[in-house]
N, C-alpha and C positions, 0 to 999 in steps of 0.2 A: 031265560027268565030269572029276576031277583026279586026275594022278598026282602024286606029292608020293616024291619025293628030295633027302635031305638036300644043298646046302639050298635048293634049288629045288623049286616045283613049278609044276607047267606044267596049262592047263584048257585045255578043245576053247574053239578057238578063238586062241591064244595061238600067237605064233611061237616057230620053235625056229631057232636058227643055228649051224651049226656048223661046225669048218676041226680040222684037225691038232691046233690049241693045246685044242679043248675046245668045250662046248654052251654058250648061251646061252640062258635063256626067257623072252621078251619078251613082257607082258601084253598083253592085245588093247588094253586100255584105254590103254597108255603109249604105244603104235608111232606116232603120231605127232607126239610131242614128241622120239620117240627119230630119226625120220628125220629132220628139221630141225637136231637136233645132230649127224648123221650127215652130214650134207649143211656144217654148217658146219666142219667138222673135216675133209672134206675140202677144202671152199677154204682152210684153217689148212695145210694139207700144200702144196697146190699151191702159194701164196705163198711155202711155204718152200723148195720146188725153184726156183721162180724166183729168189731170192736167191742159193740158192746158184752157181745156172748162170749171175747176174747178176755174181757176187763180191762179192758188196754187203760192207758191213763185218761187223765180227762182233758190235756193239751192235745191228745191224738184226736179223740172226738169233737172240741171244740174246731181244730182245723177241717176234719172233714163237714163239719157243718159249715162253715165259711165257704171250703171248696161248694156248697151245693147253694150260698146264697149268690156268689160269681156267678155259678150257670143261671141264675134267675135272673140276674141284674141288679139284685142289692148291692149296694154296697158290703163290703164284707166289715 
């Protein structure tokens, strides 16, 4: 069975995720390519709390911000 809201629609079996900002619905068939980018986006943050509690320069920082808009699909 699927429920279908504009512009999501979510089927038994599919995740739903949700916080404050809003739901998410994650196809059963995507959830693990999404947890691996999930997993690398969080070592993309951690590296970058380390920088900055490192004082690293701000070329170091500026690249790992790039590297985290790549994994999202901006353009860097």
């Amino acid at each position: 069975m699927c429920r279908s809201s504009v512009p999501a629609r979510a089927c038994s079996g599919d995740y739903l995720v949700a916080d404050a900002d809003g739901v998410v619905v994650i196809p059963q068939e995507r959830i693990e390519k999404v947890l691996v980018e999930i997993a690398d986006i969080e070592q993309l943050e951690k590296d970058q709390e380390k920088a900055l509690a490192d004082r690293a320069s701000l070329e170091s920082i500026e690249a790992l911000i790039r590297r985290k808009k790549v994994r999202k699909g901006t353009p860097a």
